[in-house]
Residue frames as a rotation matrix with the C-alpha (Angstrom) as fourth column:
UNK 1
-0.691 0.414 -0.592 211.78
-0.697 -0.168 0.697 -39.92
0.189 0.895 0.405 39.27
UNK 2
-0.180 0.860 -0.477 210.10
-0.281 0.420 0.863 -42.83
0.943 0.289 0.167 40.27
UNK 3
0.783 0.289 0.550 210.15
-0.596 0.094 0.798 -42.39
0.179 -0.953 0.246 44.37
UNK 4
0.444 -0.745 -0.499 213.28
0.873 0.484 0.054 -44.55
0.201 -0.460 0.865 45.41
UNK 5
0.924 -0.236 -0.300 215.01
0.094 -0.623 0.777 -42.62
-0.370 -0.746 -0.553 48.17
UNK 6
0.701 -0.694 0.162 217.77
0.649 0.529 -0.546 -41.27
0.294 0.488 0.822 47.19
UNK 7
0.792 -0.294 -0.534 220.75
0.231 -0.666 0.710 -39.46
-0.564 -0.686 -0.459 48.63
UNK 8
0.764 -0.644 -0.034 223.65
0.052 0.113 -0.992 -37.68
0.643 0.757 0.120 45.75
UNK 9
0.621 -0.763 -0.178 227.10
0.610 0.328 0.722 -38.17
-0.492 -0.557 0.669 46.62
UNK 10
0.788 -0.375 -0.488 229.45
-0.615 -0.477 -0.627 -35.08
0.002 0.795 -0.607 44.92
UNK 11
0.207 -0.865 0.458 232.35
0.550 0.490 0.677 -37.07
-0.809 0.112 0.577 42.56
UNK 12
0.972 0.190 0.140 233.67
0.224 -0.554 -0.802 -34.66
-0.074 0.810 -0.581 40.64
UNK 13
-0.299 -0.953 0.051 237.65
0.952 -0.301 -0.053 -33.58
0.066 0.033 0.997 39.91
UNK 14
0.097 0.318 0.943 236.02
0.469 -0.851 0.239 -30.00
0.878 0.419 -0.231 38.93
UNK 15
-0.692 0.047 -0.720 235.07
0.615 -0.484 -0.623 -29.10
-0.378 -0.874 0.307 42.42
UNK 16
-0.924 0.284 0.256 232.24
0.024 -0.625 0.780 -27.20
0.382 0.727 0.570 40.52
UNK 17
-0.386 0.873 -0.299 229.21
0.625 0.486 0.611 -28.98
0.678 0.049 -0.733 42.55
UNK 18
-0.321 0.450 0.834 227.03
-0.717 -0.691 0.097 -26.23
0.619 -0.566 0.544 44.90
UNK 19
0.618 0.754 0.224 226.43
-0.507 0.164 0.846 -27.17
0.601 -0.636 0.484 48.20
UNK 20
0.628 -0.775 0.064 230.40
0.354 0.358 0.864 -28.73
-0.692 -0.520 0.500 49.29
UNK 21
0.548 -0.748 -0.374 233.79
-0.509 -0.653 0.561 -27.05
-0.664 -0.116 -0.739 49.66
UNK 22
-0.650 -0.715 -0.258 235.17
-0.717 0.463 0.520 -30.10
-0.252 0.523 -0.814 48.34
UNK 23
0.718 0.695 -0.042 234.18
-0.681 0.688 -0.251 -32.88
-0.146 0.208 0.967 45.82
UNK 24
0.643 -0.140 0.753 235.05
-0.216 0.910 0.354 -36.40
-0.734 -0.391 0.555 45.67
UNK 25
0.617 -0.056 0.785 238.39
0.782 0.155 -0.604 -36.41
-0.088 0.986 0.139 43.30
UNK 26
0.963 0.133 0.236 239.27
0.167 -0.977 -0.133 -33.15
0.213 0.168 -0.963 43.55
UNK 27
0.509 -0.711 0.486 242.37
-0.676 0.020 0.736 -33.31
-0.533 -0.703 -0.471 45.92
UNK 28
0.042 -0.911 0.411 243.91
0.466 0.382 0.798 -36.22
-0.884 0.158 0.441 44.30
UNK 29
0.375 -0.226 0.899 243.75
0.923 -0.002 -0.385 -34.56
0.089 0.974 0.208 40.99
UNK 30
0.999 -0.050 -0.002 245.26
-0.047 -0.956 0.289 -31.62
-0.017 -0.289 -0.957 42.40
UNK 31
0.355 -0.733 0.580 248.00
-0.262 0.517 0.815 -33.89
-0.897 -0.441 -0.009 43.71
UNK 32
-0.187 -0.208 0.960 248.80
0.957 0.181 0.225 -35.38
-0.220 0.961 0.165 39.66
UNK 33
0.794 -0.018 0.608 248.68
0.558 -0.376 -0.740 -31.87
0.242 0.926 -0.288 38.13
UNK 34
0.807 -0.563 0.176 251.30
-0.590 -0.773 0.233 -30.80
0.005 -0.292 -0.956 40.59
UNK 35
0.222 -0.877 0.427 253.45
-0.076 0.421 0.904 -33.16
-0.972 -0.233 0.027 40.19
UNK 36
0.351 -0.291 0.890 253.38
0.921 0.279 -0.272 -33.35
-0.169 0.915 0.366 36.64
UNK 37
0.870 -0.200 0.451 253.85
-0.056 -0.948 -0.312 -29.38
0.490 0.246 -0.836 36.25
UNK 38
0.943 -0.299 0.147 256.85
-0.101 0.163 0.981 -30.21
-0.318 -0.940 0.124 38.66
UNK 39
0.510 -0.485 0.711 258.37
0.593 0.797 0.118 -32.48
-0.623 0.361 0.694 36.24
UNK 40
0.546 -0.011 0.838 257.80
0.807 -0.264 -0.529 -30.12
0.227 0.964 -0.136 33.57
UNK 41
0.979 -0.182 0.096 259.71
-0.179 -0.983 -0.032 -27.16
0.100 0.014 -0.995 35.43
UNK 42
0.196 -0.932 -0.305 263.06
-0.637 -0.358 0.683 -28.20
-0.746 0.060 -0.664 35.42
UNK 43
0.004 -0.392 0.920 262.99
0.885 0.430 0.179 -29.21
-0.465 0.814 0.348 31.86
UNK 44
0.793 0.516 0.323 261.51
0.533 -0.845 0.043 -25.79
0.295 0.138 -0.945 31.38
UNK 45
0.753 -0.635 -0.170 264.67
-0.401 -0.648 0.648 -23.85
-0.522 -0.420 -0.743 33.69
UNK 46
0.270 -0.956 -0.118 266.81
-0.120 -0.155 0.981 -25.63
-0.955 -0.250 -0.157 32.46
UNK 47
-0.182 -0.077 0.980 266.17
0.923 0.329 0.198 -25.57
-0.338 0.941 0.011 28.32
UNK 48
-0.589 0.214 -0.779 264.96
-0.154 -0.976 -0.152 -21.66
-0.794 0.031 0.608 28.49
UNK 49
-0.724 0.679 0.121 261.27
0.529 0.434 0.730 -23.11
0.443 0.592 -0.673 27.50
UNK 50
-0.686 0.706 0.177 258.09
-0.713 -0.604 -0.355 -21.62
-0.144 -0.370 0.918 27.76
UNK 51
-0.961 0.242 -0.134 255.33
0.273 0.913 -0.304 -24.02
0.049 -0.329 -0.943 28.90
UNK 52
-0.361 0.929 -0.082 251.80
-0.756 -0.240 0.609 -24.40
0.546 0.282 0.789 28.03
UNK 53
-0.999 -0.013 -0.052 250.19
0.003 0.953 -0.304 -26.83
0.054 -0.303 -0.951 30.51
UNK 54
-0.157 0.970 -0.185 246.20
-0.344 0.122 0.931 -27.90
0.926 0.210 0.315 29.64
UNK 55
-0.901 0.120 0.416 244.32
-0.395 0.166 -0.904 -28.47
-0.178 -0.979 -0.102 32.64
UNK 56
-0.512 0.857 -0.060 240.87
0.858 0.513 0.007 -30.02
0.037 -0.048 -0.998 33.34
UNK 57
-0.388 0.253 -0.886 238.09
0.528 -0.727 -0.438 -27.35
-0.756 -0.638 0.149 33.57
UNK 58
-0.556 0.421 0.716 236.14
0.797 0.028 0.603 -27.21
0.234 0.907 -0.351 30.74
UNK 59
0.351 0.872 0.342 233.41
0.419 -0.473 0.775 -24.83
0.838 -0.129 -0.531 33.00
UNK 60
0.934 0.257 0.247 234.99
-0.122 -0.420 0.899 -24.06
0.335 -0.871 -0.361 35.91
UNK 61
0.493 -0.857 0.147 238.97
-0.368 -0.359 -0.858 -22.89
0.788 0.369 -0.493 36.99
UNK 62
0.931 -0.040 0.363 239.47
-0.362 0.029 0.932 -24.37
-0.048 -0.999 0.013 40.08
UNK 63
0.898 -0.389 0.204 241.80
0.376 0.921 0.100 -27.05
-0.227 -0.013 0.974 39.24
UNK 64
0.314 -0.802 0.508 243.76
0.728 -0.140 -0.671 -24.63
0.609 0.581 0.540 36.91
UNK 65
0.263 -0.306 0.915 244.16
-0.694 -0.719 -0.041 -21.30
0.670 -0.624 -0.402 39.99
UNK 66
0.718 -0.251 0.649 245.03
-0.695 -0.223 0.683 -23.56
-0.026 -0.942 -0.334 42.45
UNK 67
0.804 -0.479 0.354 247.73
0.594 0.687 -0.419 -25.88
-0.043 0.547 0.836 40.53
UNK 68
0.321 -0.687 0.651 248.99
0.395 -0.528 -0.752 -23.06
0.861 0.499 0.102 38.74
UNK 69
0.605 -0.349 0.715 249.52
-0.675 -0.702 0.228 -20.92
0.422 -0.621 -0.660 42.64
UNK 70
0.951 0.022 0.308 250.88
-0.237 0.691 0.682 -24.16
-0.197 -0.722 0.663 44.09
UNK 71
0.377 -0.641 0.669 253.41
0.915 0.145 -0.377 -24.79
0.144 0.754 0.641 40.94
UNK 72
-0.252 -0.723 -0.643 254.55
0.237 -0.690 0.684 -20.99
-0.938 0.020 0.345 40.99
UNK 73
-0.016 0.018 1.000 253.33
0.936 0.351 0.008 -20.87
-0.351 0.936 -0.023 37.51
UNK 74
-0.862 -0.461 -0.212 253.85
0.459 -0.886 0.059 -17.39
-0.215 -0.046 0.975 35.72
UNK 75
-0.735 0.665 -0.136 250.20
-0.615 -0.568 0.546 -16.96
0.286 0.485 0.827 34.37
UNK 76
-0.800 0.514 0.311 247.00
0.422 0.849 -0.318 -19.12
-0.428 -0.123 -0.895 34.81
UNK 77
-0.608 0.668 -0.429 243.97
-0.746 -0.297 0.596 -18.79
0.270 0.682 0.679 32.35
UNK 78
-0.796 0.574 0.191 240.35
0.310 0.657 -0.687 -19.70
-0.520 -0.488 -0.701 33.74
UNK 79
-0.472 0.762 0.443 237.17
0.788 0.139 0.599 -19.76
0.395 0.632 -0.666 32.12
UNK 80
0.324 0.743 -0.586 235.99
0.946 -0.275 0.173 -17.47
-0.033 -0.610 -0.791 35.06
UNK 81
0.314 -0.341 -0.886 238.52
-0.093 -0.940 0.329 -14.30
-0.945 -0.021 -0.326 34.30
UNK 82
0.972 0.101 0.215 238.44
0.236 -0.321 -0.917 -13.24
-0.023 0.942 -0.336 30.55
UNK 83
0.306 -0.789 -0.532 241.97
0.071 -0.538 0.840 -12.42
-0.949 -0.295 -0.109 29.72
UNK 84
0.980 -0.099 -0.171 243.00
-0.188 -0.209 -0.960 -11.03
0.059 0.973 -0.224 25.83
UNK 85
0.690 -0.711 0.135 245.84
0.724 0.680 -0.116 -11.89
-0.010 0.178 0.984 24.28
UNK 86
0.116 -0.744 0.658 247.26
0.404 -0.570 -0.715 -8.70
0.907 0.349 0.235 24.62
UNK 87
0.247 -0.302 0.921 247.27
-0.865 -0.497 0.069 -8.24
0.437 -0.813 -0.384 28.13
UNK 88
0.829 -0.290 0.478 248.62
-0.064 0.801 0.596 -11.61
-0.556 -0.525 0.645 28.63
UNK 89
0.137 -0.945 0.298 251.81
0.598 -0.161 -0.785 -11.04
0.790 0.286 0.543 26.07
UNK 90
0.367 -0.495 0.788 252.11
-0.270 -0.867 -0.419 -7.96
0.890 -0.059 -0.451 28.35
UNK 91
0.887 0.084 0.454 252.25
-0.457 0.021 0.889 -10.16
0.065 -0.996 0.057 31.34
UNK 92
0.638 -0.732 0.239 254.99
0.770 0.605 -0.203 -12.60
0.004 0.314 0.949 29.62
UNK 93
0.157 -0.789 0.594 257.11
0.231 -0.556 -0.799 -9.10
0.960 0.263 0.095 29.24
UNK 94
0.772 0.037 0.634 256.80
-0.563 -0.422 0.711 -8.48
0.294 -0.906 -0.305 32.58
UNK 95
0.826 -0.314 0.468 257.97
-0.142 0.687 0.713 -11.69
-0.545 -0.656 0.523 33.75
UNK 96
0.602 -0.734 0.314 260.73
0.745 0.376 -0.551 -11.20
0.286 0.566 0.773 31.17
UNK 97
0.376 -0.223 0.899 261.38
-0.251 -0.959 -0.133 -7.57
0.892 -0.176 -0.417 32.23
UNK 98
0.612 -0.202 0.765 262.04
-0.790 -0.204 0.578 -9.32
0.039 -0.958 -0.284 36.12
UNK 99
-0.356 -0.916 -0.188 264.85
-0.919 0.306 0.248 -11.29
-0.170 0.261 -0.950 34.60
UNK 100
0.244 -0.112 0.963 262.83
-0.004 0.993 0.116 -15.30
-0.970 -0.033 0.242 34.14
UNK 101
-0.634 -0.348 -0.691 264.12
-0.732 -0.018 0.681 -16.99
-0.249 0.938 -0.243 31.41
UNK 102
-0.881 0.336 -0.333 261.31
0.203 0.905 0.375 -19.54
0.427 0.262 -0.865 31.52
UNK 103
-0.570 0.708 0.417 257.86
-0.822 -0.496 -0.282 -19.67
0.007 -0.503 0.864 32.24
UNK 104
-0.882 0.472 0.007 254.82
0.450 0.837 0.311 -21.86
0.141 0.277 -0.951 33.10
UNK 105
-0.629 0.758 0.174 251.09
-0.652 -0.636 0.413 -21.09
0.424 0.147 0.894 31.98
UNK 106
-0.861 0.446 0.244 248.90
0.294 0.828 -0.477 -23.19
-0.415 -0.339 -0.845 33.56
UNK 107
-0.834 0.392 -0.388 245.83
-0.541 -0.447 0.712 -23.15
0.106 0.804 0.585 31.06
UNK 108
-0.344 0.829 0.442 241.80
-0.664 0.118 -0.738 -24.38
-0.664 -0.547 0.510 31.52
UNK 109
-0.686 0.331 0.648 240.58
0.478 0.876 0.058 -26.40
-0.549 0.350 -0.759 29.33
UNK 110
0.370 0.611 0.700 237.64
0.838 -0.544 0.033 -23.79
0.401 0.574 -0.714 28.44
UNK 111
-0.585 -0.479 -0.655 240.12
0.045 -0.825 0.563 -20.34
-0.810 0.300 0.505 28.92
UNK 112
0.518 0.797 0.312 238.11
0.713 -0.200 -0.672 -17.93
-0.473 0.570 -0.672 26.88
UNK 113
0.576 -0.373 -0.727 240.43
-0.074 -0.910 0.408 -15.43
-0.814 -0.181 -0.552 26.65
UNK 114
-0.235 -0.832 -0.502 243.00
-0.619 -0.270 0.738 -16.62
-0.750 0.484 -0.451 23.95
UNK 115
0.478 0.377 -0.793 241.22
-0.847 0.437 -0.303 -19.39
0.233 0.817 0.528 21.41
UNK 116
0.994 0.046 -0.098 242.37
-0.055 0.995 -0.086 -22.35
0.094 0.091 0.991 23.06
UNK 117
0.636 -0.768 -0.078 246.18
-0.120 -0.199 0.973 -23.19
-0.763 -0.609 -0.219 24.07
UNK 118
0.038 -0.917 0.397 247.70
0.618 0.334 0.712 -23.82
-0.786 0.219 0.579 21.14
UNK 119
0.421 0.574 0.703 246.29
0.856 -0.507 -0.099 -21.20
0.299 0.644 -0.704 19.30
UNK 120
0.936 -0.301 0.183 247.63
-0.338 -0.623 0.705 -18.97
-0.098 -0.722 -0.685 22.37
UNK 121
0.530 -0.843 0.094 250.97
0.322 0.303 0.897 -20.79
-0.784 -0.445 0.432 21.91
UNK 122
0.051 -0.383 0.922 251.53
0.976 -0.179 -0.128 -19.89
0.214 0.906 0.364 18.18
UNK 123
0.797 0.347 0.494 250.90
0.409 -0.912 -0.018 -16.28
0.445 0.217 -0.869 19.07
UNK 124
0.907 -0.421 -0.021 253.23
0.064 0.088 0.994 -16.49
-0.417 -0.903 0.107 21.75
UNK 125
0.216 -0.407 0.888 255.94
0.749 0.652 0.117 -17.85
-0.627 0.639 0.446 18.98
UNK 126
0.654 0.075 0.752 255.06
0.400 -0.879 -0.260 -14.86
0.642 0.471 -0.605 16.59
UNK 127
0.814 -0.027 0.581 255.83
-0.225 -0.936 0.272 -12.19
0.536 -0.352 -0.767 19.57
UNK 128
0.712 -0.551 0.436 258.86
-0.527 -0.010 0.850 -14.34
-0.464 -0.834 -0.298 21.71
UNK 129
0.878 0.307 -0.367 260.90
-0.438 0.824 -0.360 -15.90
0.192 0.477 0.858 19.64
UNK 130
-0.100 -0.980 -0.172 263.50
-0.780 0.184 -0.598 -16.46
0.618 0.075 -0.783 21.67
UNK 131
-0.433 0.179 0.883 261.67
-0.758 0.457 -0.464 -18.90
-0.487 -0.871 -0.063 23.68
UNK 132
-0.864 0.304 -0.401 260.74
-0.193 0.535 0.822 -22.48
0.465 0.788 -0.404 22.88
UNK 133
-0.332 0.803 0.495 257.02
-0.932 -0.359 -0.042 -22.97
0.144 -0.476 0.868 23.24
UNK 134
-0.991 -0.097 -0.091 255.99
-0.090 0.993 -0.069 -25.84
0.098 -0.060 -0.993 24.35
UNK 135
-0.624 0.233 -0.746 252.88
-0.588 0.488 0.644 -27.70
0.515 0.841 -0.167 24.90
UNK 136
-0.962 -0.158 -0.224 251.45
-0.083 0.947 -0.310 -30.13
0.261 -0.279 -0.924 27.20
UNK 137
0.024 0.955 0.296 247.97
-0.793 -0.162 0.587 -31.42
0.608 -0.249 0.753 27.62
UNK 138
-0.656 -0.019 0.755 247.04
-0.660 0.500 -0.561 -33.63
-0.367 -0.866 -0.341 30.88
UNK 139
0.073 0.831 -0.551 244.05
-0.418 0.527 0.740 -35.32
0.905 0.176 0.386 29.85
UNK 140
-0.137 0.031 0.990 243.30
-0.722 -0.688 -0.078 -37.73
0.679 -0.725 0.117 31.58
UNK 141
-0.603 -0.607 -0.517 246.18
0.395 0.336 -0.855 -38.62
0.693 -0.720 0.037 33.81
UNK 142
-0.913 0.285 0.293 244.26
-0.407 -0.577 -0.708 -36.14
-0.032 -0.765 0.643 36.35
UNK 143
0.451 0.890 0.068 240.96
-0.832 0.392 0.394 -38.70
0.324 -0.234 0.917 36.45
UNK 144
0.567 -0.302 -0.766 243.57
0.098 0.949 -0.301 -41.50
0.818 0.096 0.568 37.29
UNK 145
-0.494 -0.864 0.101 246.15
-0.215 0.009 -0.977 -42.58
0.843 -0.504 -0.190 40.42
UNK 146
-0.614 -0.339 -0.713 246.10
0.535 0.485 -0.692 -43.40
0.580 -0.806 -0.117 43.72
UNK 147
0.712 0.644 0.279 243.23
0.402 -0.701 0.589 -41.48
0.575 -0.308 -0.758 45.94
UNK 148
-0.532 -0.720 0.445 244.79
0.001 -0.526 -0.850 -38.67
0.847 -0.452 0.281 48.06
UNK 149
-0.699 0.461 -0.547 244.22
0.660 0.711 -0.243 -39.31
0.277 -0.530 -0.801 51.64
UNK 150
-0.777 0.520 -0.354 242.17
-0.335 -0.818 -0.467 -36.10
-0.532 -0.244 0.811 52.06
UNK 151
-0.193 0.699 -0.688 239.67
-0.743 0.354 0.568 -37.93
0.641 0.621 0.451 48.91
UNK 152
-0.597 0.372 -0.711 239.66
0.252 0.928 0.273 -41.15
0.761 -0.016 -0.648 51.34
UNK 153
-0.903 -0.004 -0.429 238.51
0.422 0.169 -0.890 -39.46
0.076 -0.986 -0.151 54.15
UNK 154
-0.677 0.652 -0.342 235.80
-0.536 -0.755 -0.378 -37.45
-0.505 -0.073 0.860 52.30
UNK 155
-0.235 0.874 -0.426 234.58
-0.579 0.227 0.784 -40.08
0.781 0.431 0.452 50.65
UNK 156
-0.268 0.380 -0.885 234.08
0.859 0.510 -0.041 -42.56
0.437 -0.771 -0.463 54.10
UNK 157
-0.752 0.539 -0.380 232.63
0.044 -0.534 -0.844 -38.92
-0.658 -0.651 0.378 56.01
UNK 158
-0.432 0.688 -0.583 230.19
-0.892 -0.419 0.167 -38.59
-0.129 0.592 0.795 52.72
UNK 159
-0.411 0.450 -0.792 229.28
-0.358 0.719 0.595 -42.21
0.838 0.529 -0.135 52.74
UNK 160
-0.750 0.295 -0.592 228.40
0.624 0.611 -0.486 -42.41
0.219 -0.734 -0.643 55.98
UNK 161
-0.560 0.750 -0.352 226.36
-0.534 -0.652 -0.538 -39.18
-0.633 -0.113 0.766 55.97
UNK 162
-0.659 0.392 -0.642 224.69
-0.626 0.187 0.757 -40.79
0.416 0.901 0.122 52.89
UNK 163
-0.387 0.521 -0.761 223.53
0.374 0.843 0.387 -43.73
0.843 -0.135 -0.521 54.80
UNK 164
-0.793 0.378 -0.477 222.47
0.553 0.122 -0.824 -42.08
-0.254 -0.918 -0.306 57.67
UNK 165
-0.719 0.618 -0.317 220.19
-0.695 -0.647 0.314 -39.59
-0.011 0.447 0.895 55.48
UNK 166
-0.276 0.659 -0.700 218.21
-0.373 0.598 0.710 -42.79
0.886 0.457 0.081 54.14
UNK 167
-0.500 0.237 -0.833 218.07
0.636 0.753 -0.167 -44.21
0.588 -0.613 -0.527 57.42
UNK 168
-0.627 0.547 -0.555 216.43
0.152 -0.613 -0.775 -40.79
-0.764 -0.570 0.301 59.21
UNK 169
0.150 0.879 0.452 214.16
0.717 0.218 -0.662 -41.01
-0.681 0.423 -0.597 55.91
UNK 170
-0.142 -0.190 -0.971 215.86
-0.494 -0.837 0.236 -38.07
-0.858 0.513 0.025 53.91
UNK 171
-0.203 -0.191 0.960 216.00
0.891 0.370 0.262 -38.50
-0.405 0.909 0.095 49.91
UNK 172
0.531 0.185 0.827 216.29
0.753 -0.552 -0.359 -35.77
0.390 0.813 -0.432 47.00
UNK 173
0.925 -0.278 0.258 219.57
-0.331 -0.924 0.190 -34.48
0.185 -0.262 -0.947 48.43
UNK 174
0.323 -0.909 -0.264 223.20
0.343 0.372 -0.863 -34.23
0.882 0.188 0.432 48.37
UNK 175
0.782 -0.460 -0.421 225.33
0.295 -0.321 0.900 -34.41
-0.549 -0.828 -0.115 51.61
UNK 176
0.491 -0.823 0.285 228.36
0.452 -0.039 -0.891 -32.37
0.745 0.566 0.353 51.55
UNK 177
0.396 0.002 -0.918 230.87
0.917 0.045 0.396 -30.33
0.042 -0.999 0.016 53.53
UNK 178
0.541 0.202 0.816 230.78
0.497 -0.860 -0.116 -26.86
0.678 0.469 -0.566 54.73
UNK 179
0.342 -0.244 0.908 232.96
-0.711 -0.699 0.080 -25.58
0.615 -0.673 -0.412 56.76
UNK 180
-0.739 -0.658 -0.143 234.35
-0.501 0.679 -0.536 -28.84
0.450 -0.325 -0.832 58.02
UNK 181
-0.388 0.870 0.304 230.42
-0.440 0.115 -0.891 -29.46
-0.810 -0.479 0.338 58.87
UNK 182
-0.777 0.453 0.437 228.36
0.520 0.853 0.042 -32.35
-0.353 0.260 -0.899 57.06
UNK 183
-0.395 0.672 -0.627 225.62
-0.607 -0.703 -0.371 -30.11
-0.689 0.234 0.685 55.18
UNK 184
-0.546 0.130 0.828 222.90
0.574 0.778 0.256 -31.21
-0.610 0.615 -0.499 53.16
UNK 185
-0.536 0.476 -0.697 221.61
-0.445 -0.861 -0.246 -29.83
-0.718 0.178 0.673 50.41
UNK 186
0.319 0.879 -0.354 218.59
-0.619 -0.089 -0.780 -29.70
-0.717 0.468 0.516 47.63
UNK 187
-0.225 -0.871 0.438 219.66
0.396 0.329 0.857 -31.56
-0.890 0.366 0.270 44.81
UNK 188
0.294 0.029 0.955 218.05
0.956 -0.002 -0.294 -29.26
-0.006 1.000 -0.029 42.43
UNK 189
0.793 -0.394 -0.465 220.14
-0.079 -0.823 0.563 -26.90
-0.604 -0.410 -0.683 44.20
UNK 190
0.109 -0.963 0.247 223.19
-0.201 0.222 0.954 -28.64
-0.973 -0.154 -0.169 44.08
UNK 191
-0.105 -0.197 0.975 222.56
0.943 0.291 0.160 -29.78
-0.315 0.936 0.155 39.87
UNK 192
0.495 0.841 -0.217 221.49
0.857 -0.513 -0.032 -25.96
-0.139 -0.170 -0.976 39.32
UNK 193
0.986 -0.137 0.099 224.13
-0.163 -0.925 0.344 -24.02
0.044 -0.355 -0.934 40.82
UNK 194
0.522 -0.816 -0.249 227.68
0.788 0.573 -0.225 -24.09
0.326 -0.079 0.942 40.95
UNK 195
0.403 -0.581 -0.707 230.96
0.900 0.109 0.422 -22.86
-0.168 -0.806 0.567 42.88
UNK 196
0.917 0.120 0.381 232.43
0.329 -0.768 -0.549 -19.92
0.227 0.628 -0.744 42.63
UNK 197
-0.081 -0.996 0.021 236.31
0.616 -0.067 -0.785 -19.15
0.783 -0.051 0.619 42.08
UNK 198
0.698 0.239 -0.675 237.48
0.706 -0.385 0.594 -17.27
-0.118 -0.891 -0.438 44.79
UNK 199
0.884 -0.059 0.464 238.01
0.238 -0.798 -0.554 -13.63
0.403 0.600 -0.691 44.14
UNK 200
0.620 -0.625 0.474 241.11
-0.659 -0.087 0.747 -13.73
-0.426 -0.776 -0.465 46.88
UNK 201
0.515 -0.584 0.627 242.74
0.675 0.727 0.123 -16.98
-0.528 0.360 0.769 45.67
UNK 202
0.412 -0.471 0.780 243.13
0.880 -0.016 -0.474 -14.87
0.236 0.882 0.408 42.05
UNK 203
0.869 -0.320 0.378 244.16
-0.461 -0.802 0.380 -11.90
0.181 -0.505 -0.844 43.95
UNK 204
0.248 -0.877 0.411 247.29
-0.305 0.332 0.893 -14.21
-0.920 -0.346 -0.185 45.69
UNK 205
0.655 -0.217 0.724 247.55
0.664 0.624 -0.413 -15.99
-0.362 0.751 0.552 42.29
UNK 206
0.930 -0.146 0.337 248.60
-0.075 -0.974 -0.214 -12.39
0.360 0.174 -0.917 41.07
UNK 207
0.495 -0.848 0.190 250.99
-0.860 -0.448 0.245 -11.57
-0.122 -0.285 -0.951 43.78
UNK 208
0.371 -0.500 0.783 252.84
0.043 0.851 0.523 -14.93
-0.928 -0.161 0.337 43.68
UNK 209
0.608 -0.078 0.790 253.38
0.618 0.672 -0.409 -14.95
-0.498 0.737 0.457 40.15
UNK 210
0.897 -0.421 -0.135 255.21
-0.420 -0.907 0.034 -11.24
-0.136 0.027 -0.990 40.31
């Protein structure tokens, strides 16, 4: 705005920013929603509970598809794949029909599909009622903890790209990484545009959760 070089750095849990695979954040908050969903499954197995677990991800599902495939979770509800409440009960019969007696949902923040998780949890109630339904929102534990050492190493490979932009005279761009390659891009690319879920991931998400 007013000519001072500048170079953006992505810090984001979301992973949402265009122009790098991975943003600063991301990884360790991966790391805290799996372990907490951890916790929560063998209170789940062993109380024959059904789990609601809020994720981050108000715009964008990353956090919640690749938590929920890590965790094993039985469903996973992203902003990016519409899902009604009636073809998610029908998935809960499934996974009752292949004998679990528990489940975990791993749930976005902005999930369009069902009105919000606890809305989606009363319905649930109504149609199971032999399951207890639980609850749980992260907030945000998953902006907090220890960096994960994948986050320290991307942020000392992004801060040194950063400074070497300014020093070869770049400004009005964001370094990131593509392909295990330093890339730099526009930043009214990178504020503009944003990631996109991989259509594969929710494909495995699928078969895993069978």
């Amino acid at each position: 705005e007013h000519g001072f070089p500048c170079i953006g750095v992505p810090g984001t849990i979301d992973n949402d920013i265009y122009g790098t695979d991975f943003t600063i954040g991301y990884d360790t908050a991966l790391n805290t929603v799996v372990e907490a969903i951890d916790k929560i499954r063998d209170t789940a197995t062993s109380h024959n509970r059904l789990f609601f677990i809020e994720v981050m991800g108000r715009d964008a599902g990353f956090i919640a598809l690749n938590t929920g495939i890590a965790s094993g979770a039985e469903d996973i509800l992203i902003p990016e794949q519409e899902k009604n409440v009636e073809l998610f009960m029908e998935s809960l019969k499934k996974s009752g029909r292949a004998g679990k007696t528990s489940s975990i949902i791993v749930v976005a923040e902005g999930d369009r599909g069902g009105g919000g998780v606890f809305e989606l949890s009363r319905a649930v109630e109504e149609q199971f009622p032999e399951y207890e339904v639980k609850v749980t929102v992260l907030g945000h534990i998953q902006r907090g903890g220890k960096p994960s050492c994948f986050d320290r190493v991307l942020a000392s490979r992004l801060g040194v790209a950063a400074v070497e932009a300014l020093r070869s005279g770049d400004s009005g761009i964001m370094v990131g990484v593509r392909d295990q390659q330093v890339v730099k891009t526009p930043l009214e690319r990178a504020i503009s545009k944003h990631n996109q879920i991989d259509n594969h991931l929710m494909k495995v998400a699928e078969i895993v959760s069978v």
